[in-house]
C-alpha positions as CSV (number, residue, x, y, z in Angstrom):
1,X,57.6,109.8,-276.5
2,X,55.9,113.1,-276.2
3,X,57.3,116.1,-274.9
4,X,55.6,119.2,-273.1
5,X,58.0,122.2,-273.2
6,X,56.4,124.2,-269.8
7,X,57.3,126.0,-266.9
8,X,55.9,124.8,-263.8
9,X,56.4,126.9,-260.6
10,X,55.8,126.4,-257.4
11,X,54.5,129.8,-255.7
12,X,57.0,131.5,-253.5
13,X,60.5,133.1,-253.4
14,X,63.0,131.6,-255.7
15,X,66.5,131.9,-254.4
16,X,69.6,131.9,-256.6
17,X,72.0,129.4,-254.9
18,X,75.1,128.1,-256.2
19,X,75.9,124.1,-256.6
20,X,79.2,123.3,-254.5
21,X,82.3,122.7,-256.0
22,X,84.3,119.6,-256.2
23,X,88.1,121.6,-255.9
24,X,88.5,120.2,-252.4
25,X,91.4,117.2,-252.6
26,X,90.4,115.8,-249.4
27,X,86.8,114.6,-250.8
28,X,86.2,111.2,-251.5
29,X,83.8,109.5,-253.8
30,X,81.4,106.3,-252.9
31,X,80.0,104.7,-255.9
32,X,77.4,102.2,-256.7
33,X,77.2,100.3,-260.3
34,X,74.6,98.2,-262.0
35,X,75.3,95.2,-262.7
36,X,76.9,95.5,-266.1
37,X,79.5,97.9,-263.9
38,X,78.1,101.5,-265.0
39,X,78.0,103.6,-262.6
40,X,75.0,104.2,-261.1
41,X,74.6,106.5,-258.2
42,X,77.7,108.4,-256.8
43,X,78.3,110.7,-253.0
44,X,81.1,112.6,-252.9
45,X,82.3,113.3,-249.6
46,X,83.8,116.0,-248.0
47,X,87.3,116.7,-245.7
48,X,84.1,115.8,-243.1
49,X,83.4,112.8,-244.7
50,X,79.7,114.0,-245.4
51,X,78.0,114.1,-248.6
52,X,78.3,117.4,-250.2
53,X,76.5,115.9,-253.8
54,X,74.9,113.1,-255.7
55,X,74.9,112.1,-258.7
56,X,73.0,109.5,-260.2
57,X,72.9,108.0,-263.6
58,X,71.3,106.3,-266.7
59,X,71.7,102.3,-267.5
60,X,73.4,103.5,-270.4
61,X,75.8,106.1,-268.9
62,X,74.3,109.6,-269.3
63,X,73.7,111.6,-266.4
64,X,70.0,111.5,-264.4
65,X,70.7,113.7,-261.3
66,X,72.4,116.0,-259.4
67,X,71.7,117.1,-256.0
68,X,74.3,119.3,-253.8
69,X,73.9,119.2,-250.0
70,X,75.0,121.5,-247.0
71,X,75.5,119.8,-243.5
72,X,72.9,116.6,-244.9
73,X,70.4,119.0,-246.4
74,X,69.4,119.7,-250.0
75,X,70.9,123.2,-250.9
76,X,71.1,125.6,-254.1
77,X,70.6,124.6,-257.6
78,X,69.9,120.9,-258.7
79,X,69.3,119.3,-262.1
80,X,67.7,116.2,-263.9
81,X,68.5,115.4,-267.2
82,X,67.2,113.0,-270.1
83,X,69.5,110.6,-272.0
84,X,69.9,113.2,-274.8
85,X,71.1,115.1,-272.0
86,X,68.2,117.7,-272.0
87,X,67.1,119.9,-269.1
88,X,63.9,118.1,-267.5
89,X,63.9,119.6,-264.3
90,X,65.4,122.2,-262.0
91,X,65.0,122.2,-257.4
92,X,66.1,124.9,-256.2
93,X,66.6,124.4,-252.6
94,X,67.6,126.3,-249.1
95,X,68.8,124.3,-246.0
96,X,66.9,121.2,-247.2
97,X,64.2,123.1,-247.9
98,X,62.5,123.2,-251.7
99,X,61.7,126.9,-252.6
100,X,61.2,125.9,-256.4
101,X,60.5,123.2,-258.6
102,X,60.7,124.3,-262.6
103,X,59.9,121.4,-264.9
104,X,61.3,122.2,-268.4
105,X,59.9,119.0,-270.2
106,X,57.1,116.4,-269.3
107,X,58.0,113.2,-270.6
108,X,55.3,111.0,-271.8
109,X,53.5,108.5,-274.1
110,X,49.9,108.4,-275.4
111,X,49.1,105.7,-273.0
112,X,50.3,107.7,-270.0
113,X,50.0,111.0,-270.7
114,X,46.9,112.2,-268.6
115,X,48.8,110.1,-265.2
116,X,52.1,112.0,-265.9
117,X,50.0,115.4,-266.1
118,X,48.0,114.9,-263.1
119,X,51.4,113.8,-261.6
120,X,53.1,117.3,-261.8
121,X,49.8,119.1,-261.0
122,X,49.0,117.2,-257.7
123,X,52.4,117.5,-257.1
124,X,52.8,121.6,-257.2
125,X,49.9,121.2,-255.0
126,X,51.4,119.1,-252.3
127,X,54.8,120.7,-252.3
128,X,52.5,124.0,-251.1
129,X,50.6,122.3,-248.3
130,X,54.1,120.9,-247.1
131,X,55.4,124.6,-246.8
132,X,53.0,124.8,-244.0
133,X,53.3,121.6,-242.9
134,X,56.7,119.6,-243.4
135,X,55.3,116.5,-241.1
136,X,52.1,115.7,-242.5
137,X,52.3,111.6,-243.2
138,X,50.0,111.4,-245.9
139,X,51.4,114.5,-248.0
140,X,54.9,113.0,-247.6
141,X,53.6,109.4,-248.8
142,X,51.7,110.6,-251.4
143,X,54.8,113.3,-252.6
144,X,57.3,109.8,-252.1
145,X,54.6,107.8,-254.6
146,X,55.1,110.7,-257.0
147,X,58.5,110.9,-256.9
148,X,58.8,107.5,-257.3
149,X,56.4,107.3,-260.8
150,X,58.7,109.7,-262.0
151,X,61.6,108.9,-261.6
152,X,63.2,111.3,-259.2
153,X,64.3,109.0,-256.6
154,X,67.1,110.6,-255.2
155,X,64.1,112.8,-253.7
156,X,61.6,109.7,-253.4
157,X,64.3,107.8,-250.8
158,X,65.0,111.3,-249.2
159,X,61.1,111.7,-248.7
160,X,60.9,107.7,-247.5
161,X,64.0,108.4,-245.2
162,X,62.3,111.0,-243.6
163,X,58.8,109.6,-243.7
164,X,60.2,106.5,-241.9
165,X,61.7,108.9,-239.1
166,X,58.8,110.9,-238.4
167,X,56.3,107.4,-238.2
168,X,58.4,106.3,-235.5
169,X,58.5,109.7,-233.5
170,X,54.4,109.9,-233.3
171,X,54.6,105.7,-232.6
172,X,57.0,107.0,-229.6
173,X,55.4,109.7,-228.3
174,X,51.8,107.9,-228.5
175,X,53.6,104.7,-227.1
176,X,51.7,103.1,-230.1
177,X,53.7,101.1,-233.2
178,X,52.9,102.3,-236.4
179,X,50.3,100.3,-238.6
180,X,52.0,97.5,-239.7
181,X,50.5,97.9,-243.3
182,X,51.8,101.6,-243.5
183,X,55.2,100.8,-242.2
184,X,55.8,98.1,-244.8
185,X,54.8,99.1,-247.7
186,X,57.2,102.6,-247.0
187,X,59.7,100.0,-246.6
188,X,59.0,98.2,-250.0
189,X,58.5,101.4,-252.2
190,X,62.3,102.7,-250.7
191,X,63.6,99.5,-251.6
192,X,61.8,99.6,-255.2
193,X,63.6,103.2,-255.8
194,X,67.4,101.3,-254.8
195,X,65.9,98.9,-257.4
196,X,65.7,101.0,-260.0
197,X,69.9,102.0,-259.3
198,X,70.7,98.3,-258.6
199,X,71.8,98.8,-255.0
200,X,70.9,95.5,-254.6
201,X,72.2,95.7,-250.8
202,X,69.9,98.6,-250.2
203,X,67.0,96.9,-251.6
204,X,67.9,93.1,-249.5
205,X,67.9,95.4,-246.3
206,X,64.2,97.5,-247.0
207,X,62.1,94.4,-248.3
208,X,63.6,92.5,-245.4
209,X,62.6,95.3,-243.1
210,X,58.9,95.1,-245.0
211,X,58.5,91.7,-244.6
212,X,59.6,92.2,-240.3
213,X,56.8,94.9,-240.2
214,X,53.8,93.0,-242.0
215,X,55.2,89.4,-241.5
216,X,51.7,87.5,-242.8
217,X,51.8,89.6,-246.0
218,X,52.5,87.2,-248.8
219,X,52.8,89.9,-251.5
220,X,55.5,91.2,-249.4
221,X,57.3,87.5,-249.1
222,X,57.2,86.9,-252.6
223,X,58.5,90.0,-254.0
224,X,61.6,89.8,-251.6
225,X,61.9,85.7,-252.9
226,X,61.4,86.7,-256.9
227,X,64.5,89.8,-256.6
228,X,66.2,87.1,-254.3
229,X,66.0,84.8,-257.4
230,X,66.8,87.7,-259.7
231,X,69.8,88.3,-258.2
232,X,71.1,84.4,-257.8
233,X,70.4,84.3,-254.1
234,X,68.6,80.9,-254.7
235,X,68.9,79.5,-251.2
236,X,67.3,82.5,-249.6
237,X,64.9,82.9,-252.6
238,X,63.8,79.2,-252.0
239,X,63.2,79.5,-248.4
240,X,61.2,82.7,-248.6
241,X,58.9,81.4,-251.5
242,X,58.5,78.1,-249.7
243,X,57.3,81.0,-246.5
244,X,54.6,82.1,-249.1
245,X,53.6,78.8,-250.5
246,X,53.6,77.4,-246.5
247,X,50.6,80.4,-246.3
248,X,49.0,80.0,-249.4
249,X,49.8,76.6,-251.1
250,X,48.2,77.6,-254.4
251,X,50.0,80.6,-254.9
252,X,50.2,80.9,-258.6
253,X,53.4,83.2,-258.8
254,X,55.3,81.6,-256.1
255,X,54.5,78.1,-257.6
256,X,56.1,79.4,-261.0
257,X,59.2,80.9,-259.0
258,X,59.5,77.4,-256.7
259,X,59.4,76.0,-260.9
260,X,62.3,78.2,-261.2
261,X,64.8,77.7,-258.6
262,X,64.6,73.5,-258.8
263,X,65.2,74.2,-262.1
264,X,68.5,75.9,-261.3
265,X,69.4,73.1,-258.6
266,X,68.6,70.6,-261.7
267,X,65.4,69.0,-259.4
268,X,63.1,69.1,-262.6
269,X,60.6,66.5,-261.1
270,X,60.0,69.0,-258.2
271,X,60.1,72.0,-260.8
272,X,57.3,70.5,-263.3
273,X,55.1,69.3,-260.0
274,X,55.0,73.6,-259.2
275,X,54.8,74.5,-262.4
276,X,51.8,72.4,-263.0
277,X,50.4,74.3,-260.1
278,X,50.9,77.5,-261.5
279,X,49.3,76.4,-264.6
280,X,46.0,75.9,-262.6
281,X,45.9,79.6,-262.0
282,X,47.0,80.8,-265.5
283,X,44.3,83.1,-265.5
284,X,45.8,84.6,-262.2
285,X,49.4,84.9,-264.0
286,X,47.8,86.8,-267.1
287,X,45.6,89.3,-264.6
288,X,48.3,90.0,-262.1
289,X,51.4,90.0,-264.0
290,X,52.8,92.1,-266.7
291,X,52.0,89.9,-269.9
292,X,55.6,90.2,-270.9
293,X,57.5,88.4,-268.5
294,X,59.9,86.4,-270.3
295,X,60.2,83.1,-267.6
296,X,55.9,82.8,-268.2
297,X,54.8,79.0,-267.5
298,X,55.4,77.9,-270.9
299,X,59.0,78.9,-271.1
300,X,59.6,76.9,-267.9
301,X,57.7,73.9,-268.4
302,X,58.8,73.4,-271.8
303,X,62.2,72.9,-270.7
304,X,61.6,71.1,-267.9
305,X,59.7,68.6,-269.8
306,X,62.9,68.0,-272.3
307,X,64.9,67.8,-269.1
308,X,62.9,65.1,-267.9
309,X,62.8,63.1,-271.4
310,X,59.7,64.5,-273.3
311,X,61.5,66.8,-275.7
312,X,58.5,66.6,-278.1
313,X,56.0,68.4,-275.4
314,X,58.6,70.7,-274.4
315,X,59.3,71.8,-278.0
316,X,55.4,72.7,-278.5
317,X,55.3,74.2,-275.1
318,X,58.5,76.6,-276.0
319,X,57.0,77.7,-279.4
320,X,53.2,78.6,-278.0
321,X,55.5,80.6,-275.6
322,X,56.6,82.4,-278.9
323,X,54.1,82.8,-280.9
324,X,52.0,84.6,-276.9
325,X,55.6,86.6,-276.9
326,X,57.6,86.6,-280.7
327,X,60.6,88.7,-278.6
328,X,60.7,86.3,-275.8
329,X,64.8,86.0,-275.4
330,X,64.4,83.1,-272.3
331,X,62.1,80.9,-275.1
332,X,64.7,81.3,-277.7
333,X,67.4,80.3,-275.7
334,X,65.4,77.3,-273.5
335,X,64.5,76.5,-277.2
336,X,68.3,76.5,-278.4
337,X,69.5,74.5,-275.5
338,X,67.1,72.2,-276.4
339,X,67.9,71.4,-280.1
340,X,71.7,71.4,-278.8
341,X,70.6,68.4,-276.6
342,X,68.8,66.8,-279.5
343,X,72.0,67.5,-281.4
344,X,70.4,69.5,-284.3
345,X,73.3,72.4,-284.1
346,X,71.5,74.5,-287.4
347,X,68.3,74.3,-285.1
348,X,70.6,74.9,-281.7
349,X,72.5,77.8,-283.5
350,X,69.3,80.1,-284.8
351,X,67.6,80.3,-281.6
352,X,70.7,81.0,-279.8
353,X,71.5,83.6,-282.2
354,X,68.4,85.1,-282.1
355,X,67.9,84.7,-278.3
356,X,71.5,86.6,-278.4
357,X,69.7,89.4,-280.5
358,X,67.1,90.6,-278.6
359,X,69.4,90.7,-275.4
360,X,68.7,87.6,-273.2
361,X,72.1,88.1,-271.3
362,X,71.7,91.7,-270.5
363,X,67.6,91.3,-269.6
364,X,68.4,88.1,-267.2
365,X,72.1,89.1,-266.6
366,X,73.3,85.5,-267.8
367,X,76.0,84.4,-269.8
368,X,75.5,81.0,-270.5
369,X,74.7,81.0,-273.9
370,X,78.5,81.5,-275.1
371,X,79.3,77.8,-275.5
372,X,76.3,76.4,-276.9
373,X,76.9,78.9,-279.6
374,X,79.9,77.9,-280.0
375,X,79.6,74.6,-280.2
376,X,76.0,75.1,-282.1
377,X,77.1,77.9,-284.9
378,X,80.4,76.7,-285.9
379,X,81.1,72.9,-285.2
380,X,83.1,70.1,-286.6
381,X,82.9,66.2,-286.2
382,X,85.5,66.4,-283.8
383,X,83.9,69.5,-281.6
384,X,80.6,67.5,-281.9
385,X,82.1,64.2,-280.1
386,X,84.3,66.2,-277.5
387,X,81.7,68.6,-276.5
388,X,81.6,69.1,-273.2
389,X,78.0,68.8,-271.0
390,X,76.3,72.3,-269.6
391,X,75.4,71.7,-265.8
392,X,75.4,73.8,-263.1
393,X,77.9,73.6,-260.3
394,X,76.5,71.4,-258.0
395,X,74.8,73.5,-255.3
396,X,74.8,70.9,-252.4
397,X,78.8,71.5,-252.7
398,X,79.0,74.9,-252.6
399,X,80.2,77.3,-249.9
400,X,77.2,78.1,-247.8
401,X,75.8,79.3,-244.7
402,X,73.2,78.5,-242.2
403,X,71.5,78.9,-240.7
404,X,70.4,81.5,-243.0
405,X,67.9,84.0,-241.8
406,X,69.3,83.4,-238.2
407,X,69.0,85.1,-234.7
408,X,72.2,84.9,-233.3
409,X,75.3,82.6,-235.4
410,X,75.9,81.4,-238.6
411,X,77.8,78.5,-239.5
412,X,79.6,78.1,-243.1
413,X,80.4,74.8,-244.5
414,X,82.0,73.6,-247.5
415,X,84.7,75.9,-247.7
416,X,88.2,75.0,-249.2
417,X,89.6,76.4,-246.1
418,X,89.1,75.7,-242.3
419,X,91.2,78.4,-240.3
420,X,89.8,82.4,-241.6
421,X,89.9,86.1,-241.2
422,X,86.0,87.3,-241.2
423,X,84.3,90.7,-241.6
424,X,81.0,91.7,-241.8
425,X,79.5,94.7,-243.1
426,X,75.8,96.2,-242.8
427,X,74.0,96.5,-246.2
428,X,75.7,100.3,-246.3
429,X,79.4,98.3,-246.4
430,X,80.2,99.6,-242.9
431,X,82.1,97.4,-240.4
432,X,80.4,96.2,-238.2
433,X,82.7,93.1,-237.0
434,X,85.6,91.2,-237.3
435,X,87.4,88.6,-236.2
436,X,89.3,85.0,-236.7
437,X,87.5,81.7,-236.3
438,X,87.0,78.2,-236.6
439,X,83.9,78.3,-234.9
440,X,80.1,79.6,-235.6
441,X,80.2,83.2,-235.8
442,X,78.1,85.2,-233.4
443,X,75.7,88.2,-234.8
444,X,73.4,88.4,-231.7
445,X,74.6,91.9,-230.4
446,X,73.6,93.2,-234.5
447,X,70.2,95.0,-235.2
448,X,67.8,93.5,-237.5
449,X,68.7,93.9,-240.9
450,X,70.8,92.2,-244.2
451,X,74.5,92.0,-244.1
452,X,77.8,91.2,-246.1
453,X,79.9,88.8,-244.5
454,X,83.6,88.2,-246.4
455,X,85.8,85.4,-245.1
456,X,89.4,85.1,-246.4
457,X,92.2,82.6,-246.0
458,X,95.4,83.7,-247.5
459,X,94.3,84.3,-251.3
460,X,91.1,82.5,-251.2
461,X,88.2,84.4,-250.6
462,X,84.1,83.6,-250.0
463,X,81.3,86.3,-249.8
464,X,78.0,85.6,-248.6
465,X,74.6,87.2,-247.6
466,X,73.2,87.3,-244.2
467,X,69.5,88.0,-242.9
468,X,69.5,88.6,-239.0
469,X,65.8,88.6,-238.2
């Protein structure tokens, strides 16, 4: 990584504004976490309960940014750091206004080194032109894109936020909608920013909203079905990829995600019929995807084919996948699973291990791989006769919901309990209603949008998803 040690200003008055102070006992803090529980964004509140700072943070703990705000606006001195906790950038702002940006280091590699340049330099220009013009669509799309690429995105959702406001305030006073393409792909670049902080609620709620203003747009679909997946949402994930294969039954990357899913519910006969699908379009997955995606075809079919009782086929499947990827986690453990089912434990144990190694449960967040090492690395006779089989719950038993997008109620079945207390929250975690009931619950009267709903009986306790289209 390549360092440029420069000072880029933006041309006009600098004020000299002091960050607010956190002294105050009456302010409260709202944090968000990733998913391995570091924190990763933080508000704290004031006596007002309005935000008064942000803070967000590195997967690995260091500080990112800081942002102080006066009545909901940006104001006085703000920071973003590196991991080594370097300077990297100063704002300097006045009543939400930015009077000066001062980049201390450009951060960059040999491959992307002329992008990030041109990055900051269109940028100085287009913080200029929005002096004189704070409303201009394009220049606020174009700064949000920017902001997004480099990872300010504290100032990227701030920019969409606002964006999103001033699109419908020219759709109302031209009593016009805005374009539908526009609309939601704002929508899906705010949600790819909450991505990057793991605000998973944040991101269900904007790709919804993307997919509600560009409904026929697969791309759209599928990205909302693959973070569904991501996240373990597989019901949703499989309706909305079923949505893009309804559209466009040859769709290489839904087919490999439909491969996916059935996989998780154990249907390997429906998994291997879409996986052979998506192996028709290989050329597709290779063009349009990263080349480094750990789930690729091979990984999947291999062990679907040893779940279905050709262990031989799936073996040479899972090692092409590692010798096109030699760091490919998901193949070392699909491979270790597989030996442990063939009962060759030395096998079983060194791809676990090295699966382990290069961080399979941190890249997929999934900790399944505990017992098979277990049983794999350091068995007996005895361990070997009583060990236990690895399946997934069985789904069809589960606590659910449906329907699930709905319009108006949901219904919940399979629960251990018949008479509960409910709440539901709005993807923010506000309140939005309560109640007790034996009977459908009603979300009519609710906007559009992705909610939280909680049920509890005594100490038992379900949470589930909602989409109310």
């Amino acid at each position: 990584m390549k360092k440029l040690f420069i000072g880029l200003f933006i041309l006009w008055s600098i004020g000299n504004l002091n960050a607010q102070n956190h002294s105050n006992q009456n302010e409260r803090i709202t944090q968000f976490f990733y998913r391995d529980s570091i924190i990763s964004m933080q508000h704290w509140l004031n006596s007002n309960k309005t935000i008064d700072s942000i803070k967000t943070y590195y997967k690995t703990g260091e500080l990112d940014e800081s942002f102080y705000l006066f009545k909901n606006k940006f104001q006085g001195t703000c920071y973003k750091h590196n991991k080594k906790g370097e300077l990297v950038t100063t704002w300097i702002f006045d009543k939400g206004k930015l009077k000066t940006r001062t980049d201390h280091i450009l951060e960059f590699t040999k491959k992307n080194e002329e992008k990030i340049i041109k990055f900051h330099t269109d940028l100085i220009a287009i913080n200029l032109a929005l002096k004189n013009t704070p409303n201009k669509t394009s220049l606020i799309a174009k700064r949000a894109r920017i902001r997004t690429h480099l990872s300010n995105h504290t100032l990227a959702i701030n920019d969409y936020l606002h964006l999103i406001k001033v699109l419908h305030k020219l759709s109302k006073k031209k009593n016009t909608p805005p374009p539908a393409n526009l609309l939601a792909n704002v929508y899906s670049t705010l949600a790819t920013n909450y991505e990057a902080l793991e605000m998973d609620n944040y991101v269900i709620n904007y790709k919804f909203k993307a997919m509600a203003a560009d409904p026929e747009n697969t791309r759209l679909i599928y990205n909302f079905s693959s973070f569904l997946y991501m996240i373990k949402s597989y019901e949703l994930a499989l309706y909305y990829a079923n949505q893009v294969i309804a559209i466009k039954p040859e769709h290489s990357f839904a087919n490999r995600l439909l491969a996916a899913i059935y996989t998780e519910y154990e249907d390997y006969d429906k998994a291997l019929n879409h996986i052979n699908i998506a192996f028709k379009n290989e050329d597709s997955l290779l063009k349009n995807g990263y080349g480094t995606e750990e789930q690729d075809i091979r990984t999947q079919r291999g062990y679907i084919l040893h779940k279905l009782g050709t262990s031989n086929a799936g073996i040479t499947d899972l090692k092409e996948a590692l010798r096109l990827n030699e760091d490919n986690s998901f193949a070392y453990r699909n491979l270790g699973v597989v030996y442990y089912d063939l009962e060759l434990y030395n096998l079983a144990c060194t791809n676990l291990q090295q699966a382990k190694t290069l961080g399979y449960e941190k890249t997929h967040d999934r900790y399944d791989l505990q017992d098979y090492l277990e049983y794999s690395c350091n068995y007996t006779q005895n361990e070997i006769l009583a060990r236990t089989t690895h399946k997934s719950p069985n789904r069809e038993n589960k606590p659910s919901i449906y329907p699930n997008p709905t319009n108006d109620i949901v219904n919940i079945k399979n629960l251990a309990f018949q008479d509960y207390d409910f709440r539901v929250f709005d993807f923010t975690g506000k309140l939005v209603k309560e109640g007790n009931s034996k009977v459908p619950i009603n979300i009519s009267h609710l906007p559009t949008g992705a909610y939280i709903l909680k049920v509890t009986s005594n100490n038992l306790n379900e949470t589930f998803r909602i989409l109310k289209e």
